[in-house]
C-alpha positions as CSV (number, residue, x, y, z in Angstrom):
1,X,0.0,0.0,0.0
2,X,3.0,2.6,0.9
3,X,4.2,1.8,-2.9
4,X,1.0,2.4,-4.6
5,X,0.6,5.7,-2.2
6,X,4.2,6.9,-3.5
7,X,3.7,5.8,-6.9
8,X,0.3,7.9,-6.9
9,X,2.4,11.0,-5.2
10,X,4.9,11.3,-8.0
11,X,2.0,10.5,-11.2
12,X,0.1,14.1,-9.0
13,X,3.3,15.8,-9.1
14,X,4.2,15.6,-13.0
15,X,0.8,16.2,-13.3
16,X,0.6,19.6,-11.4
17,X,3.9,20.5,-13.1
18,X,2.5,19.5,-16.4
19,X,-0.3,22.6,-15.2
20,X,2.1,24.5,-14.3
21,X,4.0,24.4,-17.7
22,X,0.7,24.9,-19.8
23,X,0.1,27.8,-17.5
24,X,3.1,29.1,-18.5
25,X,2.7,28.8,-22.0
26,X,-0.6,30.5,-21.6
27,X,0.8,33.3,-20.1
28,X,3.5,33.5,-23.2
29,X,0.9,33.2,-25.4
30,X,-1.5,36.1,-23.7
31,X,1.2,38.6,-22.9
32,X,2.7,38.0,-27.4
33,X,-1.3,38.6,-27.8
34,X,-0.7,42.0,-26.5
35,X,2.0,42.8,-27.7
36,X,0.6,42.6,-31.1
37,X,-2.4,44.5,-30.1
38,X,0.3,47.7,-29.5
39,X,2.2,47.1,-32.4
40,X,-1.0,47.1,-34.6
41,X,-2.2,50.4,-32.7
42,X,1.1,51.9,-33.3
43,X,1.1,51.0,-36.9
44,X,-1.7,52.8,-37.5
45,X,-1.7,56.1,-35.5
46,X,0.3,58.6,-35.2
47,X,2.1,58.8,-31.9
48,X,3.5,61.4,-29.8
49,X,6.8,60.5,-28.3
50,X,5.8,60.6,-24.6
51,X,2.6,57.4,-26.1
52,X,5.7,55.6,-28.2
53,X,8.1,55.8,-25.1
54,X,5.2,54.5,-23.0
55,X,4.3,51.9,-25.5
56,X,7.6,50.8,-26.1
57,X,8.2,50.4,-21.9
58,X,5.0,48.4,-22.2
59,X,6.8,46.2,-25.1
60,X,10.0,45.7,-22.8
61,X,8.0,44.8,-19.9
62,X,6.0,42.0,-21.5
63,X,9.5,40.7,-23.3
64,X,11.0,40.6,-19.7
65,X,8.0,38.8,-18.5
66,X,8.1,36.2,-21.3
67,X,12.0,35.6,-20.8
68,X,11.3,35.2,-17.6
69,X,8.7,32.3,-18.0
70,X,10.9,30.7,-21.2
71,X,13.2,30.3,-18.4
72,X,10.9,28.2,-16.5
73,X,9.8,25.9,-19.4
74,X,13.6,25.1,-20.4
């Protein structure tokens, strides 16, 4: 019985970090989503410099974010 119960613990644990690895593609997925969106927005207005600096903080922020979780995955 103390087999099976191990044997079950290890099958829940690449299970929850098989969730946790989807998650984490998700979250890749969501955060390239937006930063389409602001390239597309950008493309087609004209920006002021203080709306492309803020736009472009935005950009570096998300590619932070999804080094950060590329990290994780590898």
């Amino acid at each position: 019985m103390y087999e099976n119960s191990e044997g079950e613990l290890e099958l829940l644990k690449q299970q929850l970090e098989r969730g946790k690895q989807q998650d984490r593609t998700l979250e890749i997925e969501s955060r390239l989503h937006e930063m389409k969106e602001i390239a597309q927005y950008a493309a087609e207005h004209r920006l002021l410099i203080d709306e492309q600096e803020q736009l472009n903080k935005q950009m570096q922020e998300h590619q932070e974010a999804i080094r950060s979780l590329e990290n994780y995955l590898s």
